[in-house]
N, CA, C and O of each residue as an XYZ file, in Angstrom:
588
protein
N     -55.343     -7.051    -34.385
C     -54.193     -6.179    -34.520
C     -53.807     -6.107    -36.005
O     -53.722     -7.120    -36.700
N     -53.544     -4.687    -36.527
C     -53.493     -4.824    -37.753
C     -51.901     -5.167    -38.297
O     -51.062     -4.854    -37.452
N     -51.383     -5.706    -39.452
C     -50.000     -5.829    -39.928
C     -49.228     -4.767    -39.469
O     -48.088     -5.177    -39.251
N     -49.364     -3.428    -39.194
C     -48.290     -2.422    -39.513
C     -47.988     -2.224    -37.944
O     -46.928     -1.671    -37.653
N     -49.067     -2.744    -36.661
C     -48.836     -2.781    -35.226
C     -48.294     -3.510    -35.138
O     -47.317     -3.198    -34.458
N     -48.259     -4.903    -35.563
C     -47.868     -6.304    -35.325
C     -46.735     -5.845    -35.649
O     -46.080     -5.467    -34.678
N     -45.979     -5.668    -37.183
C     -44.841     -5.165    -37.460
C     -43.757     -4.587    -36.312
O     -42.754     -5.091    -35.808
N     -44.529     -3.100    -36.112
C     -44.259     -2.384    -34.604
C     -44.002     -3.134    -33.352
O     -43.010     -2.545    -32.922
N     -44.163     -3.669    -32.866
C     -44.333     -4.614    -31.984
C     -43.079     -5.301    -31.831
O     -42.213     -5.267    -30.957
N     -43.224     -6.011    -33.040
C     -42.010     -7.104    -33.386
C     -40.864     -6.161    -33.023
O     -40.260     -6.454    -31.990
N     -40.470     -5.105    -33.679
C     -39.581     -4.529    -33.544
C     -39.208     -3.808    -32.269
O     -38.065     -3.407    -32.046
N     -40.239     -3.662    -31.438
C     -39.778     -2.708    -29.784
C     -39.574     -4.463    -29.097
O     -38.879     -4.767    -28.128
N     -40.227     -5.189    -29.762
C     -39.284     -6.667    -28.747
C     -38.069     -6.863    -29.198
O     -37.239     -7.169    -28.342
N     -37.531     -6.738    -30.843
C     -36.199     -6.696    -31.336
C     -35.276     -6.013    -30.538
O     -34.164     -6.389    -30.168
N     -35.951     -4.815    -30.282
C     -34.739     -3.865    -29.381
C     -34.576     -4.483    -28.315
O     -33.507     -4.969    -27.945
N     -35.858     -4.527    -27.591
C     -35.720     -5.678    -26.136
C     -34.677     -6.238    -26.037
O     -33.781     -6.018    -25.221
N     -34.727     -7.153    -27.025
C     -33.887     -8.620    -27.073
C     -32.534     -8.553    -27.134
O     -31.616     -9.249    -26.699
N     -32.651     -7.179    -28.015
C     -30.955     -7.089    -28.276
C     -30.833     -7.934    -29.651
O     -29.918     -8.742    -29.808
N     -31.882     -7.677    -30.696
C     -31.618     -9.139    -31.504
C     -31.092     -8.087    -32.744
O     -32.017     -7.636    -33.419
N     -30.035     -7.746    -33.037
C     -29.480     -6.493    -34.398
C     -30.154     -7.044    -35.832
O     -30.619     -6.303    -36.698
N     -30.112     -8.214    -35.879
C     -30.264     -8.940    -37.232
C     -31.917     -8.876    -37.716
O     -32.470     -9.001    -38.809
N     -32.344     -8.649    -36.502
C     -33.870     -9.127    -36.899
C     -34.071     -7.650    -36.877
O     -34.160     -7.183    -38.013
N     -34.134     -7.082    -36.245
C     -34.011     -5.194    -35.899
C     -33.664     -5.042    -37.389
O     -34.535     -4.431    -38.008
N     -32.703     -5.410    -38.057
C     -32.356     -4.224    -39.144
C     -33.656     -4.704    -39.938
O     -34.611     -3.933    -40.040
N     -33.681     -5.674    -40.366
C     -34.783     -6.484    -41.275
C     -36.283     -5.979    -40.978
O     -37.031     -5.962    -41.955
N     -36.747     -5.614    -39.880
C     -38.167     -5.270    -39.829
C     -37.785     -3.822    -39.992
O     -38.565     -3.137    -40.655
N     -36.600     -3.186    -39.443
C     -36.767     -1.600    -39.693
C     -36.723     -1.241    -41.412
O     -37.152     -0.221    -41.952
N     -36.043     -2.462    -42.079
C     -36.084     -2.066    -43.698
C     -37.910     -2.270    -44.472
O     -38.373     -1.845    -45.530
N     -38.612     -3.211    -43.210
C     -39.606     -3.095    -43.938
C     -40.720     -1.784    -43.711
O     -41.515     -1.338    -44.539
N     -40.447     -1.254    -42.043
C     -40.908     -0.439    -41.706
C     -40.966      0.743    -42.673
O     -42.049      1.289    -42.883
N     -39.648      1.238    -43.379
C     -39.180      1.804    -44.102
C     -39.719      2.032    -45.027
O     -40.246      3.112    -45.294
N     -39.684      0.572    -46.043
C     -40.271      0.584    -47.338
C     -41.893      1.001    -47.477
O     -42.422      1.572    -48.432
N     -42.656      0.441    -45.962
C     -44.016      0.598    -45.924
C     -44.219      2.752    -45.881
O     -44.928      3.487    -46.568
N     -43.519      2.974    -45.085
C     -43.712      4.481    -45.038
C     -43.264      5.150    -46.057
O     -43.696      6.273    -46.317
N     -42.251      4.494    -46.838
C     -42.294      5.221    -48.411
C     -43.140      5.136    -49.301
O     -43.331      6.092    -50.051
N     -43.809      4.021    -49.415
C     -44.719      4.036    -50.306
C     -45.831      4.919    -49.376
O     -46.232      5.761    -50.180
N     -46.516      5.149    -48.119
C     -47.067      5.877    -47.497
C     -47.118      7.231    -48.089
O     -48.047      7.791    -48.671
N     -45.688      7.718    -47.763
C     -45.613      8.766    -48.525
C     -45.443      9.107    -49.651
O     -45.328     10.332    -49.701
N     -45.340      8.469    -50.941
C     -44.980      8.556    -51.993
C     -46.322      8.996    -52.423
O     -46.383     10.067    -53.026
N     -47.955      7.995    -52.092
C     -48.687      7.906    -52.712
C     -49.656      8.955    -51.998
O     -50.571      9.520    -52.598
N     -49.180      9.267    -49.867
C     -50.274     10.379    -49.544
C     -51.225      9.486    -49.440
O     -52.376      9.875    -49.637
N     -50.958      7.919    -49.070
C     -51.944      7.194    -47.902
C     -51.678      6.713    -47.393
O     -50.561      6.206    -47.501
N     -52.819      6.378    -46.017
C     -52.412      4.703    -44.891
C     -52.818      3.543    -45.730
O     -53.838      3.179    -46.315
N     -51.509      3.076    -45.533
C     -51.785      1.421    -46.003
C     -52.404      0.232    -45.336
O     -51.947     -0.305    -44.327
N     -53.669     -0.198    -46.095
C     -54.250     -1.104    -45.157
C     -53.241     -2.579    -45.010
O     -52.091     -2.568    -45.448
N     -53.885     -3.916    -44.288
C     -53.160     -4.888    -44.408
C     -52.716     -5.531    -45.779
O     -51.685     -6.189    -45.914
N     -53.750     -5.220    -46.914
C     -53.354     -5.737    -47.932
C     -52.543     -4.846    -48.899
O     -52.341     -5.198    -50.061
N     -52.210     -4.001    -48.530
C     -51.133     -3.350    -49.347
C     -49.891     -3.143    -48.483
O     -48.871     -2.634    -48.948
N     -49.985     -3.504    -47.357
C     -48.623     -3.523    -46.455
C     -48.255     -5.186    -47.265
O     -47.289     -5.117    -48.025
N     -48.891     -6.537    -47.170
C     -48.622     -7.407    -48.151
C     -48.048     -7.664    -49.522
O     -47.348     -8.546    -50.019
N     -48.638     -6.507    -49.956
C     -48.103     -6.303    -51.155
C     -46.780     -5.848    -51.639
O     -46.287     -6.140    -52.728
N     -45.982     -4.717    -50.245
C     -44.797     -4.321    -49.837
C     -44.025     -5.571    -49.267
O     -42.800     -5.667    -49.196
N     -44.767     -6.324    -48.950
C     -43.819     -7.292    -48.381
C     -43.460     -8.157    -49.688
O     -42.335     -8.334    -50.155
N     -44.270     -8.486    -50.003
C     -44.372     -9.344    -51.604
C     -43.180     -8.957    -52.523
O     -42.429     -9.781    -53.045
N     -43.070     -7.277    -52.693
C     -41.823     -6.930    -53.426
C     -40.808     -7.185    -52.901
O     -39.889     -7.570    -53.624
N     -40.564     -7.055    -51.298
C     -39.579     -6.861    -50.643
C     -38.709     -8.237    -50.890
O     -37.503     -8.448    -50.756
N     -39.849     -9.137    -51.326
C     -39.257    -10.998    -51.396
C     -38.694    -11.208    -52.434
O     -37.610    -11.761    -52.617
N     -39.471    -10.735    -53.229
C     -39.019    -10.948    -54.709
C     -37.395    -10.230    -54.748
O     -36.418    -10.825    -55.201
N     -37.371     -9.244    -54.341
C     -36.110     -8.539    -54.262
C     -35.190     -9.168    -53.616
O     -34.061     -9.117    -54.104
N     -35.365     -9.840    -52.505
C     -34.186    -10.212    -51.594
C     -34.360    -11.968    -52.240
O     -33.466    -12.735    -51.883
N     -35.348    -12.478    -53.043
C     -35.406    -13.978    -53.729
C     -33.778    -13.306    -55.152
O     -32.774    -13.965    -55.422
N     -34.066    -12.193    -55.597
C     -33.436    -11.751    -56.799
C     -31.912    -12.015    -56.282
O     -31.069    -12.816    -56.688
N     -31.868    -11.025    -55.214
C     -30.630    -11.224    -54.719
C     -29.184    -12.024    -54.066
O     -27.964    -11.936    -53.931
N     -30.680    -13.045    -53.733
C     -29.964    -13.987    -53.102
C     -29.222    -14.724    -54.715
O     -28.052    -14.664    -55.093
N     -30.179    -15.251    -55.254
C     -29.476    -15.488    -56.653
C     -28.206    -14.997    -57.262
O     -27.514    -15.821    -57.860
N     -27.758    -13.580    -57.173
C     -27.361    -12.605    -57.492
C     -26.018    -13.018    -56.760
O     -24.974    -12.999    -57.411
N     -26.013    -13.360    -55.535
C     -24.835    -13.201    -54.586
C     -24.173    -14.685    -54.477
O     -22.967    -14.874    -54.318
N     -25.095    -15.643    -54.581
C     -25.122    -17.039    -54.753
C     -24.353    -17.762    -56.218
O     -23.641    -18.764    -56.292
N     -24.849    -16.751    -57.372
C     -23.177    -17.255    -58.506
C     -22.084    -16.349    -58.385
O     -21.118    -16.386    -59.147
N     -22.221    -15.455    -57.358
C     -20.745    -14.966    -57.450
C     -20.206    -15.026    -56.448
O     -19.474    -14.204    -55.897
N     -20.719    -16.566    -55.970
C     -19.864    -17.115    -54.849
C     -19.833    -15.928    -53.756
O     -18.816    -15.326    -53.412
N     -21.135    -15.706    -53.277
C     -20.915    -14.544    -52.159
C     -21.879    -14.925    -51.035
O     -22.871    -14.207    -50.915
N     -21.712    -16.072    -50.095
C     -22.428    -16.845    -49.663
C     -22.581    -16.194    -48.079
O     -23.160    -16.677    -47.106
N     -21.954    -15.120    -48.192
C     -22.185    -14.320    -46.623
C     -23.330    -13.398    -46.750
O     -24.209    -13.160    -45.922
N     -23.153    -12.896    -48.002
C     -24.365    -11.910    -48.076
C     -25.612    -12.690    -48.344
O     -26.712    -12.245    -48.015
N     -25.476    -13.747    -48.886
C     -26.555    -14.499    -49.589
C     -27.659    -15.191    -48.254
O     -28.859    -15.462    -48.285
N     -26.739    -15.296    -47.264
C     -27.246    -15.663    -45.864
C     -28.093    -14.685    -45.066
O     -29.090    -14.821    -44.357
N     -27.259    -13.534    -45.474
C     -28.070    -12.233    -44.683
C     -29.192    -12.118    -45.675
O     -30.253    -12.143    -45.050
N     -29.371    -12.012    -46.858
C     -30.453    -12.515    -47.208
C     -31.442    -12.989    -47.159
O     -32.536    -12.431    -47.238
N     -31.141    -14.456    -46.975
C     -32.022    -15.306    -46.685
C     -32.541    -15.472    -45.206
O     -33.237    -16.436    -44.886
N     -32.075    -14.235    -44.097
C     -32.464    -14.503    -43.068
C     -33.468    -13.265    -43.056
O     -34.460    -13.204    -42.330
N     -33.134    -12.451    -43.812
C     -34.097    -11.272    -44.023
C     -35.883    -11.748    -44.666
O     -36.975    -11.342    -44.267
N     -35.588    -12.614    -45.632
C     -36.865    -13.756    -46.225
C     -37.185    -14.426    -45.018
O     -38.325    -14.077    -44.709
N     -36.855    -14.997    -44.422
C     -37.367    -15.547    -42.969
C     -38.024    -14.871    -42.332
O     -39.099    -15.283    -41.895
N     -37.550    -13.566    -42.079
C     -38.125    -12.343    -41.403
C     -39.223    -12.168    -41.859
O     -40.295    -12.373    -41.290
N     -38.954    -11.584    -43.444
C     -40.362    -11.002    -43.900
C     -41.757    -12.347    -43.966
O     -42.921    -12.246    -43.579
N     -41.178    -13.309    -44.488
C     -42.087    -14.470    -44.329
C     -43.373    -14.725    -42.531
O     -44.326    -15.494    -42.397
N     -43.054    -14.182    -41.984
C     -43.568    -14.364    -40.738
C     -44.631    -13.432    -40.919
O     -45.425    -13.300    -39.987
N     -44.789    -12.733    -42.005
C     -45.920    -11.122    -41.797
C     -46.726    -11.436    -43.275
O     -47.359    -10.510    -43.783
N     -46.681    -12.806    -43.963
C     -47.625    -12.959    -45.420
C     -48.047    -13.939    -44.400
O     -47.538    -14.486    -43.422
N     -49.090    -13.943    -44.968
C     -50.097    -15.426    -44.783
C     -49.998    -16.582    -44.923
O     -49.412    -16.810    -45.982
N     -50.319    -17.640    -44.300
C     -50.055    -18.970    -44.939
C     -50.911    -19.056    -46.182
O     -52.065    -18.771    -46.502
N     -49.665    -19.658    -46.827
C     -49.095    -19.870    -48.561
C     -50.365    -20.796    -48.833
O     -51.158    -21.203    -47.984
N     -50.382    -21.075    -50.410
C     -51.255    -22.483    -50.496
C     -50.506    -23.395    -51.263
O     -49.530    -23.406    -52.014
N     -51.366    -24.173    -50.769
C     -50.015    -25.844    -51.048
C     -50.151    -25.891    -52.607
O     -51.089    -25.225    -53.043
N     -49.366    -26.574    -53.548
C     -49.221    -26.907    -54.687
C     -50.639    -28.019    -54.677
O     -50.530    -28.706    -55.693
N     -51.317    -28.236    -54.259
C     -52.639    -29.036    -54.837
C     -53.734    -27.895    -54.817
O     -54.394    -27.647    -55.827
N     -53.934    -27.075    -53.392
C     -54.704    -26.219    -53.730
C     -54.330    -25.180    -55.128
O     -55.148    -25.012    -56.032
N     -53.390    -24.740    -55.118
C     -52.947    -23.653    -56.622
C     -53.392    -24.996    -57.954
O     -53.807    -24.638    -59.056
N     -53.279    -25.931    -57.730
C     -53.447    -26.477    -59.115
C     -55.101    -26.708    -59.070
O     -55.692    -26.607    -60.146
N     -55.520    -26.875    -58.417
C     -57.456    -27.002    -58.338
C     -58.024    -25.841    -58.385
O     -59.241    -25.867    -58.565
N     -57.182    -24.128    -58.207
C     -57.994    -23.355    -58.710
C     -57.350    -23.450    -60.097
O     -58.105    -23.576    -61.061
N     -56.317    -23.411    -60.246
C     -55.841    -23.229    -62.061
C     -56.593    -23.857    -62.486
O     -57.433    -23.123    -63.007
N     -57.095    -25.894    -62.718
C     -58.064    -26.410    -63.176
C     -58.919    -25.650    -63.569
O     -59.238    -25.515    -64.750
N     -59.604    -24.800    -62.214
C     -61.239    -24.850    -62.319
C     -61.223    -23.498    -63.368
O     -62.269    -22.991    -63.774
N     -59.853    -22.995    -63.743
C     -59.967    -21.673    -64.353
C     -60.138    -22.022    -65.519
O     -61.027    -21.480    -66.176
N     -59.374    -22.964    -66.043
C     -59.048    -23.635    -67.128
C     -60.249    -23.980    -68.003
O     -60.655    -23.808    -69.153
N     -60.606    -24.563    -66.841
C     -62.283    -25.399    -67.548
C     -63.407    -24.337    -67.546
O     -64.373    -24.157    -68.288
N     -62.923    -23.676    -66.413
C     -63.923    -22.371    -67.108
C     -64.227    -21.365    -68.505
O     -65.120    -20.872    -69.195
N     -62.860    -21.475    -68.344
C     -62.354    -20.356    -69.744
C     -62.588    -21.474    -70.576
O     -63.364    -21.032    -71.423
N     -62.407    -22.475    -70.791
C     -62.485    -23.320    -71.774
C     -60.635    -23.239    -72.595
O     -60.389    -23.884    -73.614
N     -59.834    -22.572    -72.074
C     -58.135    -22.431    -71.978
C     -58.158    -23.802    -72.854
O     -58.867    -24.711    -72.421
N     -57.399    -24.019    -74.107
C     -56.594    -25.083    -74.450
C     -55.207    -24.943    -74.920
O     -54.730    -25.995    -75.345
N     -54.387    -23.843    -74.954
C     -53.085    -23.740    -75.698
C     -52.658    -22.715    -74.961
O     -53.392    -22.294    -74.067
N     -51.408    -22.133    -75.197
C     -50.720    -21.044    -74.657
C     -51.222    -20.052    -75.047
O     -50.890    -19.012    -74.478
N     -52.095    -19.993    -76.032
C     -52.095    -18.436    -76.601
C     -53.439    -18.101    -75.625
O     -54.227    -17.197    -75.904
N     -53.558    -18.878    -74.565
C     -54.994    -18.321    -73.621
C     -54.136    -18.500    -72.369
O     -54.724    -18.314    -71.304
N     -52.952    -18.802    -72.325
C     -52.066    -17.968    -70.867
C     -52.683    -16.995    -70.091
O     -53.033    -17.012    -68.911
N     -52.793    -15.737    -71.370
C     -52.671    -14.728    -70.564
C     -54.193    -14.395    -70.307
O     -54.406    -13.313    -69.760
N     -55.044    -15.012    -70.560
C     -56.315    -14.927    -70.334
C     -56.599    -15.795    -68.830
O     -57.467    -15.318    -68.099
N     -55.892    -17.033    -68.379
C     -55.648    -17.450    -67.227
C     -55.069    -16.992    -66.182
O     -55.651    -16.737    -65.128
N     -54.211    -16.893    -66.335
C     -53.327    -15.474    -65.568
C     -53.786    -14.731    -64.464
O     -53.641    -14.624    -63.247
N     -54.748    -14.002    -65.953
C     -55.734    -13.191    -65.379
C     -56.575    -13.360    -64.206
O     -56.394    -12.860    -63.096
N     -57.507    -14.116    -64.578
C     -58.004    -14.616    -63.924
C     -57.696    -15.550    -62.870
O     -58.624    -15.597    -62.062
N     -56.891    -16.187    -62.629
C     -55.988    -16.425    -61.464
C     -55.422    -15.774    -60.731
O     -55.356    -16.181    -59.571
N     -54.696    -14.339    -61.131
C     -54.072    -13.842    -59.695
C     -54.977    -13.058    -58.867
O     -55.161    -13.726    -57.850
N     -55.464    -12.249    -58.820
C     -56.682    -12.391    -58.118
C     -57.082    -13.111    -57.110
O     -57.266    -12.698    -55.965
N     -57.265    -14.477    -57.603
C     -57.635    -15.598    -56.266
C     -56.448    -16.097    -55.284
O     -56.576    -16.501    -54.128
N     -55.323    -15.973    -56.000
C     -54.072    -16.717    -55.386
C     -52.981    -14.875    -54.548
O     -52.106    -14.881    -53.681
N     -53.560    -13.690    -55.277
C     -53.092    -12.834    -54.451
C     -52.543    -12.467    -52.939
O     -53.232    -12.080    -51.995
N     -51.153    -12.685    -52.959
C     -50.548    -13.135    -51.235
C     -50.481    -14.298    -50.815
O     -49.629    -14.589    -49.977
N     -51.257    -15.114    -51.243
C     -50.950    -16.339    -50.742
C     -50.564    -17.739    -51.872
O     -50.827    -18.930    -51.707
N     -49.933    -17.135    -52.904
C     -49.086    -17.882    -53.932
C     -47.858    -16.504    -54.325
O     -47.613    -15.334    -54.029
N     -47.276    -17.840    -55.343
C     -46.094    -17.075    -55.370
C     -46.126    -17.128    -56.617
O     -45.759    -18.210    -57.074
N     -46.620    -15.882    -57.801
C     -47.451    -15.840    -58.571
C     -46.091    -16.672    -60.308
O     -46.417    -17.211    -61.366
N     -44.606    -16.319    -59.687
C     -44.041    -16.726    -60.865
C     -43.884    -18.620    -60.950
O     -43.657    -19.459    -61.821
N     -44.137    -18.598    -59.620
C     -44.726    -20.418    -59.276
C     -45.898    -20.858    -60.054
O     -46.130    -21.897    -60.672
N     -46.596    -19.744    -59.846
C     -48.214    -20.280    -60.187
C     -48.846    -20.208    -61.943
O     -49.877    -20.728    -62.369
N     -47.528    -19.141    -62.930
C     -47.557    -18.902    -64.052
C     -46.855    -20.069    -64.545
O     -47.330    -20.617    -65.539
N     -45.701    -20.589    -63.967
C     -45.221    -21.603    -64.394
C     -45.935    -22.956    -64.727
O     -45.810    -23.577    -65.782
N     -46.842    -23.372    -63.458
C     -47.746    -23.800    -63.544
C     -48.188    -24.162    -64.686
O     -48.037    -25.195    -65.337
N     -48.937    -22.894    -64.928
C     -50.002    -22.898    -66.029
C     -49.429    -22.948    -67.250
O     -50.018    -23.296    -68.273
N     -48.251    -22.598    -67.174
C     -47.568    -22.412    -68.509
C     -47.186    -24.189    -68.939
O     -47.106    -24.491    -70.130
N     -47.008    -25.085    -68.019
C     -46.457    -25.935    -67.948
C     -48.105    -26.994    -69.016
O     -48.190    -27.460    -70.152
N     -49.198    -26.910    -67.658
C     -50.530    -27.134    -68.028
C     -51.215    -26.822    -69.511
O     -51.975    -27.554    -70.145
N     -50.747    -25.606    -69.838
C     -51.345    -25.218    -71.349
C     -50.234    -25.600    -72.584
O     -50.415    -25.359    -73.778
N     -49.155    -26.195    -72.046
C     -48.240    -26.437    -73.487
C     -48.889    -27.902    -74.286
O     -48.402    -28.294    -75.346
């Protein structure tokens, strides 16, 4: 079953259920996926419905921040239940040992010794960790590794 049925799905059981909270949250992703649909004048396979989800996190990660110093801890919840939501439709993540054993092996590949070959790692890292890291985790990382 591909992401955008599964999606579908989720949501005619939301109505089922009577569940409003989870309903609004998959219909915003439903949303976002058919705009970019139409924006660009294609079907989105699973890995670019991922990739919609990916922004959608980062956005509601931004926000929660956002609502969280200005002491706005109701919205910050609806938030974070919306990240719950979308989290159920990315892939399982990779653990902080796997992300650091491909950074290594990038490292030693490139022959990387200082920051000024960051962005040459980077590179070559997101790619492998695409969807299943959380890429300002995984720059940190490296940034941390090459100082």
């Amino acid at each position: 079953m591909s992401l955008k049925s599964q999606i579908s799905e989720d949501m005619k059981n939301a109505m089922r259920a009577k569940d409003v909270a989870r309903l609004g949250a998959i219909r915003l992703l439903q949303a976002a996926i058919k705009q970019r649909e139409v924006d660009e004048r294609i079907e989105l396979n699973d890995t670019d419905v991922i990739t919609v989800i990916e922004k959608m996190l980062k956005q509601r990660r931004d926000s929660i921040a956002a609502f969280e110093s200005a002491n706005r801890t109701d919205l910050a919840d609806i938030e974070k239940f919306e990240v719950g939501v979308l989290q159920t439709y990315m892939p399982k993540q990779l653990t902080d040992d796997e992300i650091n054993q491909i950074i290594t092996q990038v490292i030693a590949d490139t022959g990387a010794v200082g920051a000024k070959d960051m962005g040459k790692v980077v590179s070559l890292v997101r790619p492998l960790v695409a969807g299943v890291a959380d890429m300002g985790k995984v720059s940190g990382i490296i940034k941390t590794r090459l100082a």
